[in-house]
Backbone as CSV, one residue per row, in Angstrom:
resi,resn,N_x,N_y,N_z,CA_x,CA_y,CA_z,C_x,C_y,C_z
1,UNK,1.488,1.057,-17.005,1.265,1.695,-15.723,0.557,3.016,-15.963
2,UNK,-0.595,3.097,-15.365,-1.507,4.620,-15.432,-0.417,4.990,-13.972
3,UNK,-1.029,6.755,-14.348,-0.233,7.797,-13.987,-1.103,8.624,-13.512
4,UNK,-1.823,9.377,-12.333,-2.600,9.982,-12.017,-2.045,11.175,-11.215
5,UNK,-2.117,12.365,-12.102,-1.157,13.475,-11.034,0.410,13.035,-10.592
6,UNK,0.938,12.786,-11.483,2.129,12.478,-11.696,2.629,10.966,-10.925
7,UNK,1.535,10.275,-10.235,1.622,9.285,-8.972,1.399,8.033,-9.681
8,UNK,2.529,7.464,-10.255,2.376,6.018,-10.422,1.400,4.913,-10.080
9,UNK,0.561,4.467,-10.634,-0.738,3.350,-9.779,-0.861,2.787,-11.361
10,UNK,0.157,1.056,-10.823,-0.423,-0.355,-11.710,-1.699,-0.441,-11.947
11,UNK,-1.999,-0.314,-13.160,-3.718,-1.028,-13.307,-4.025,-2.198,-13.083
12,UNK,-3.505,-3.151,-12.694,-3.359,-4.362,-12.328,-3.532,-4.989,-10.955
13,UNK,-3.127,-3.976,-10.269,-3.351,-4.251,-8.533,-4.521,-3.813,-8.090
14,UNK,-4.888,-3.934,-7.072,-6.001,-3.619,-6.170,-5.665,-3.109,-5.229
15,UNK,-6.792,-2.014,-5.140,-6.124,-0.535,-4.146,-6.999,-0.859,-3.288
16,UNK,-6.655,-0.369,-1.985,-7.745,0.032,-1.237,-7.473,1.673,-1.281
17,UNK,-8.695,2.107,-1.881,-8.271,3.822,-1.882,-8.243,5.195,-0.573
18,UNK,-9.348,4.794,0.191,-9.083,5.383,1.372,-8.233,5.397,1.969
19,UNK,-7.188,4.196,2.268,-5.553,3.815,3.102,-4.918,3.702,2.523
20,UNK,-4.446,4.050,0.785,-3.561,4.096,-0.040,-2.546,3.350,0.108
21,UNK,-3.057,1.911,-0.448,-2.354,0.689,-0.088,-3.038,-0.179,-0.926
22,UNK,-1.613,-0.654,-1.706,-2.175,-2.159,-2.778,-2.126,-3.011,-2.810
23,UNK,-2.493,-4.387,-3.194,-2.702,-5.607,-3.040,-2.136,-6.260,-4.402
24,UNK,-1.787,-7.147,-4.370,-1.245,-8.346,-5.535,-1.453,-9.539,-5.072
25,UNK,-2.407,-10.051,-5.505,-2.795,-11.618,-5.382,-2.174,-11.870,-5.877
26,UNK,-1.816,-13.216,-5.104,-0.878,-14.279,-5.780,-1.486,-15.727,-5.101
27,UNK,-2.765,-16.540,-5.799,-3.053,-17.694,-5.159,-3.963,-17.359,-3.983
28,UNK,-3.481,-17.489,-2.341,-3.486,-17.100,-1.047,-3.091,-16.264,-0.199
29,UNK,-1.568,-15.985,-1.115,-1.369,-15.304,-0.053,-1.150,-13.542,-1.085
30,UNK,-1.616,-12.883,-0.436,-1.481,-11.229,-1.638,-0.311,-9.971,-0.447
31,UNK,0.599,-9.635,-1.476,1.253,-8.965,-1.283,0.803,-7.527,-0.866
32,UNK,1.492,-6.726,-0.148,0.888,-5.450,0.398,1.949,-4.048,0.052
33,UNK,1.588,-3.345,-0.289,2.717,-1.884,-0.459,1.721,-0.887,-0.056
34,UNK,2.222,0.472,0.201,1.873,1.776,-0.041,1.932,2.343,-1.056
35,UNK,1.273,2.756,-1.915,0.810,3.661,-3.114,1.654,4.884,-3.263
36,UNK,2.435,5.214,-4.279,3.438,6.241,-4.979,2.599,7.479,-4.488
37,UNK,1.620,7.206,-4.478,0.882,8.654,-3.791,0.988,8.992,-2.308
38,UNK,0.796,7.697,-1.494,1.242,7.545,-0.538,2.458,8.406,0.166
39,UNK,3.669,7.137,-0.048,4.835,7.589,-0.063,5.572,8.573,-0.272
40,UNK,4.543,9.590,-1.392,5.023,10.890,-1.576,4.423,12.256,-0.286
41,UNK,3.248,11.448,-0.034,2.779,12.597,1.127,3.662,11.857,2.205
42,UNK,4.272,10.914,2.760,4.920,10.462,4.115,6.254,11.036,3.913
43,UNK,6.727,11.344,2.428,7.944,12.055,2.665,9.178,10.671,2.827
44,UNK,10.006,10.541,2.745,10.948,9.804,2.800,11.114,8.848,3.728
45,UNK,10.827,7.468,3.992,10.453,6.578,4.882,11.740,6.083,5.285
46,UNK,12.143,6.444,6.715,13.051,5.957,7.447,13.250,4.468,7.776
47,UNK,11.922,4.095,8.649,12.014,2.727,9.595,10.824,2.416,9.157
48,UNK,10.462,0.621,9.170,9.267,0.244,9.160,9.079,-0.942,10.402
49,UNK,7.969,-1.500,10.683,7.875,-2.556,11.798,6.657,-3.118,11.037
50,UNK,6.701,-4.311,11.020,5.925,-4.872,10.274,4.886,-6.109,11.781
51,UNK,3.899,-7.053,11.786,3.544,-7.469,12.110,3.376,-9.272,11.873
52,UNK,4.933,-9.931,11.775,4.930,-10.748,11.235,4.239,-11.687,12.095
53,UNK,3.869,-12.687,11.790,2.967,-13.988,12.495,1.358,-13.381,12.650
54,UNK,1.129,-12.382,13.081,0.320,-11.803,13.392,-0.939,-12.252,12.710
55,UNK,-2.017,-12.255,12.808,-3.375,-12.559,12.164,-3.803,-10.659,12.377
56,UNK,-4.012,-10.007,11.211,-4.523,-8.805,10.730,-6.207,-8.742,10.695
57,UNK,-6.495,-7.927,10.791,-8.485,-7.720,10.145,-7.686,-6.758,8.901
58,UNK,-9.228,-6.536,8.119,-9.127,-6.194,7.155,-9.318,-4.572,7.250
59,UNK,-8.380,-3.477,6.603,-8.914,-1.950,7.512,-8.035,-1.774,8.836
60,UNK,-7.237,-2.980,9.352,-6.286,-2.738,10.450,-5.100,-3.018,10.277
61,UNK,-4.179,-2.122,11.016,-2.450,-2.193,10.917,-1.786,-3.638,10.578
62,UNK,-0.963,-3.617,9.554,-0.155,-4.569,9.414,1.273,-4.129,9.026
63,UNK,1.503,-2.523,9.367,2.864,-2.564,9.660,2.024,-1.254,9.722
64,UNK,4.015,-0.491,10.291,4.024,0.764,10.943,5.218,1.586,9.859
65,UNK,5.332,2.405,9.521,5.744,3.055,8.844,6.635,4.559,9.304
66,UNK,7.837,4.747,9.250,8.102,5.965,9.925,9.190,7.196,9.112
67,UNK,8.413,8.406,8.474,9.256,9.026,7.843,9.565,10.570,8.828
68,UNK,10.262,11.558,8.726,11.281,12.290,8.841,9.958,13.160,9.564
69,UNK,8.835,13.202,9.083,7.841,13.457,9.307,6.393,13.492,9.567
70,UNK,6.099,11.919,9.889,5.239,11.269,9.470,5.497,9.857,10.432
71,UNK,4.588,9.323,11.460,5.039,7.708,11.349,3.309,7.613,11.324
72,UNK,2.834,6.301,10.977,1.596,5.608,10.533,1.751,4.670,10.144
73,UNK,0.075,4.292,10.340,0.012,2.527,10.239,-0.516,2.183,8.673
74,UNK,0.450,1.253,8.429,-0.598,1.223,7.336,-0.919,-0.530,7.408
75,UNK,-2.324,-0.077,6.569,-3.667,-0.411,6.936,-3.760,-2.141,5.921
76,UNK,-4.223,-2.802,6.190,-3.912,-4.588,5.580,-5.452,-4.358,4.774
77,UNK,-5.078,-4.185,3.362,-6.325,-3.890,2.701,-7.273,-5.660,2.631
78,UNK,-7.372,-6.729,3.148,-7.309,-7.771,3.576,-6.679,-8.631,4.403
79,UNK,-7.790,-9.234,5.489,-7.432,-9.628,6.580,-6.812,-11.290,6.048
80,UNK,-6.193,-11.557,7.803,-5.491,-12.920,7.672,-3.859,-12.672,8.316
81,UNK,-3.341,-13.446,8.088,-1.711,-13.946,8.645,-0.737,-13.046,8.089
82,UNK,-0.068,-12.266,8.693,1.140,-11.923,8.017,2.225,-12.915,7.849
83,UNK,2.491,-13.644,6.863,3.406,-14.269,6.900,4.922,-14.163,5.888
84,UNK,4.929,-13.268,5.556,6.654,-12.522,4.687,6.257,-11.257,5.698
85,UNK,7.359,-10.469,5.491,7.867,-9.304,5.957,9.096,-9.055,4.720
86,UNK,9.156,-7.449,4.156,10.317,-7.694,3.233,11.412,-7.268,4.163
87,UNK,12.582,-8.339,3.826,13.280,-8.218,4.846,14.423,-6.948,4.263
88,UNK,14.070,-6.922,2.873,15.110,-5.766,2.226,14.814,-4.203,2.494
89,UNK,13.698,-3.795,3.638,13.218,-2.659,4.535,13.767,-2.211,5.178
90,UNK,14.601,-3.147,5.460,14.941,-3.175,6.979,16.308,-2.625,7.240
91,UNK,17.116,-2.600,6.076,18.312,-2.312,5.864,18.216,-1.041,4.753
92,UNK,17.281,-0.566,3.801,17.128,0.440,3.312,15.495,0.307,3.281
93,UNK,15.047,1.390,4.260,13.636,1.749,4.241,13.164,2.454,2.852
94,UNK,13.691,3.129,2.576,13.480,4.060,1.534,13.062,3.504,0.241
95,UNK,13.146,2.166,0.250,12.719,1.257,-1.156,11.712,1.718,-1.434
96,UNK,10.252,1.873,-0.056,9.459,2.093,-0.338,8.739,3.264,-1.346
97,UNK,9.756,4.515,-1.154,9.479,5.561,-2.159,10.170,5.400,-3.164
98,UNK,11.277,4.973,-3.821,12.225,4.913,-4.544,11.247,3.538,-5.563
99,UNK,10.619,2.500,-5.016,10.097,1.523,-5.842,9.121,0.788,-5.601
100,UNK,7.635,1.655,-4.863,6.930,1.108,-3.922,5.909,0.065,-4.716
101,UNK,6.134,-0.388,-5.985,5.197,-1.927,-6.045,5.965,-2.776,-6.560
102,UNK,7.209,-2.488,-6.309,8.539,-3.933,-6.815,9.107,-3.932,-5.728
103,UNK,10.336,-3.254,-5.302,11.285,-3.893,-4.420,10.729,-3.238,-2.675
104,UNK,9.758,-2.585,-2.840,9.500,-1.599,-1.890,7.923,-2.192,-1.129
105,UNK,7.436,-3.505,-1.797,6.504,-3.976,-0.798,6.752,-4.487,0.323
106,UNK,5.473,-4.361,1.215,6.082,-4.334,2.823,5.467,-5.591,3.386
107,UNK,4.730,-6.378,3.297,4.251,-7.666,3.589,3.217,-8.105,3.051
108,UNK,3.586,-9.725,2.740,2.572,-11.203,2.347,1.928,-11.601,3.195
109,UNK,0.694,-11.452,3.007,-0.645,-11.571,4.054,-1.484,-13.434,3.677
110,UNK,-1.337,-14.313,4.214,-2.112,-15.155,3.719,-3.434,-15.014,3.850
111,UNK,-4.219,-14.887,3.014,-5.663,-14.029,3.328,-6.189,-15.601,3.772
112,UNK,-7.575,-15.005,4.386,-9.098,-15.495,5.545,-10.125,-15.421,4.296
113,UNK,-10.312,-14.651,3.936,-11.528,-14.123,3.622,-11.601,-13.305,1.824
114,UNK,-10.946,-13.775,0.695,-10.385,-12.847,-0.531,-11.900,-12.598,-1.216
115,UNK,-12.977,-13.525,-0.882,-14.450,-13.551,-1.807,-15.054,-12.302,-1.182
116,UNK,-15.047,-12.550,0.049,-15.887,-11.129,1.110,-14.991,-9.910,0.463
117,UNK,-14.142,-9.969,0.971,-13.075,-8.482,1.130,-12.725,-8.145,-0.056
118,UNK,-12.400,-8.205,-0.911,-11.738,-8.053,-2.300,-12.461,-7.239,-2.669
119,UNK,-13.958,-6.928,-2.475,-15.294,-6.318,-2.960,-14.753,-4.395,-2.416
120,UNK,-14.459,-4.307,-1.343,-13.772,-3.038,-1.212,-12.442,-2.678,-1.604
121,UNK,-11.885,-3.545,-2.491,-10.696,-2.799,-3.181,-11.212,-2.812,-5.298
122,UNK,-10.519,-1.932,-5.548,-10.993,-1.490,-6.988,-9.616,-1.525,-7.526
123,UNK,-9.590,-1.790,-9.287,-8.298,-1.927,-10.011,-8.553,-1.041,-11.374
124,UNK,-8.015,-1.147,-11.831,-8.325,-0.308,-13.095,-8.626,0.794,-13.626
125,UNK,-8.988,1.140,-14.637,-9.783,2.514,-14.593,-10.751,2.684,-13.735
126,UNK,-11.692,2.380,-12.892,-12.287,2.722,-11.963,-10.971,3.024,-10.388
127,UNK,-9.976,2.382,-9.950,-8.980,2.751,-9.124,-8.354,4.658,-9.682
128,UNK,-8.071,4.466,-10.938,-7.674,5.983,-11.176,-8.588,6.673,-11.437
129,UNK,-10.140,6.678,-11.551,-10.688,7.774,-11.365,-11.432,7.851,-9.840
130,UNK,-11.108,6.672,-9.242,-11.275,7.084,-7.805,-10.036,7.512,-6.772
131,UNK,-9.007,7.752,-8.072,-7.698,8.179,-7.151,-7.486,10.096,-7.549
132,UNK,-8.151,9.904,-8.461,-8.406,11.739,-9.258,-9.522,12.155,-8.578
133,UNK,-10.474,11.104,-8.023,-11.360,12.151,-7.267,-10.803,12.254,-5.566
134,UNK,-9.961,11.575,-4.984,-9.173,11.550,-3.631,-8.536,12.843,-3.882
135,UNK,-7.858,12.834,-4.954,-6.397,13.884,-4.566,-7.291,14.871,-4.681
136,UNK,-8.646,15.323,-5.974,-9.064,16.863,-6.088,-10.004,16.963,-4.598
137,UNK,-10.405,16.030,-3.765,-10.661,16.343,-2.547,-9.676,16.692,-1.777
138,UNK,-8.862,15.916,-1.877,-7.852,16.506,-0.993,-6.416,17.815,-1.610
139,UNK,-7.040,18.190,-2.724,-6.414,19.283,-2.834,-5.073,19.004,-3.367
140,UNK,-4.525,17.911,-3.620,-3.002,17.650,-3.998,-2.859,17.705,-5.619
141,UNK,-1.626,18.206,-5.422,-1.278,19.094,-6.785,-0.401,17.756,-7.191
142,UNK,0.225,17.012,-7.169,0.604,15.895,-7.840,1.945,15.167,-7.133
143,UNK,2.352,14.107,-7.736,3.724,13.530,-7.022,5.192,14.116,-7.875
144,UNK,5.573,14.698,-7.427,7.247,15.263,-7.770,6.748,16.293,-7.641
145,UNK,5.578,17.312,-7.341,5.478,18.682,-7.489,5.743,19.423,-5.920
């Protein structure tokens, strides 16, 4: 696991970096979380509402997110069906900061479209040096600081 400003990000997943939100293919259908970087600017995540059944675009809400200070959508880095919701959210929201790319993902999207769309999410060393150039734009001094 790379480490960027103290903010946990799998080299393995696919970010969408503008909506700080990752992806895990699996086959069809790819899993969805918020990014340790994320979660650390929303502050401690109370409630979530997710969009189950729903058919998503890609860049639009597939759940709602609500911390102490903070509620927002976050964003379905690939379009298609929501079809999981984690149902272990729902009873402790907080997974999401405490373990946001294991027990803390927030919905299984059966993707439409993975050949088109996939092209705007990045993994690897190119994801962490486009996550070091986000935070020095945006000025953030790191996660636990």
């Amino acid at each position: 696991m790379a480490t960027v400003r103290g903010c946990n990000l799998p080299e393995d997943l696919y970010f969408n970096i503008e909506h700080n939100v990752w992806a895990r293919k699996q086959g069809d259908v790819v899993t969805v979380g918020m990014t340790s970087y994320a979660s650390f600017l929303a502050g401690e995540i109370v409630s979530i509402s997710a969009k189950k059944g729903k058919t998503v675009k890609q860049n639009k809400s597939c759940a709602t997110v609500e911390s102490g200070q903070w509620v927002g959508a976050v964003k379905a880095p690939v379009g298609g069906e929501v079809v999981k919701v984690n149902e272990l959210l729902m009873g402790k929201p907080s997974l999401i900061n405490e373990d946001p790319y294991g027990q803390g993902w927030l919905v299984q999207i059966q993707v439409t479209d993975w050949d088109n769309e996939c092209g705007d999410l990045v993994t690897g060393a190119d994801a962490m040096e486009a996550f070091e150039a986000k935070m020095e734009a945006e000025g953030f001094g790191g996660c636990g600081v």
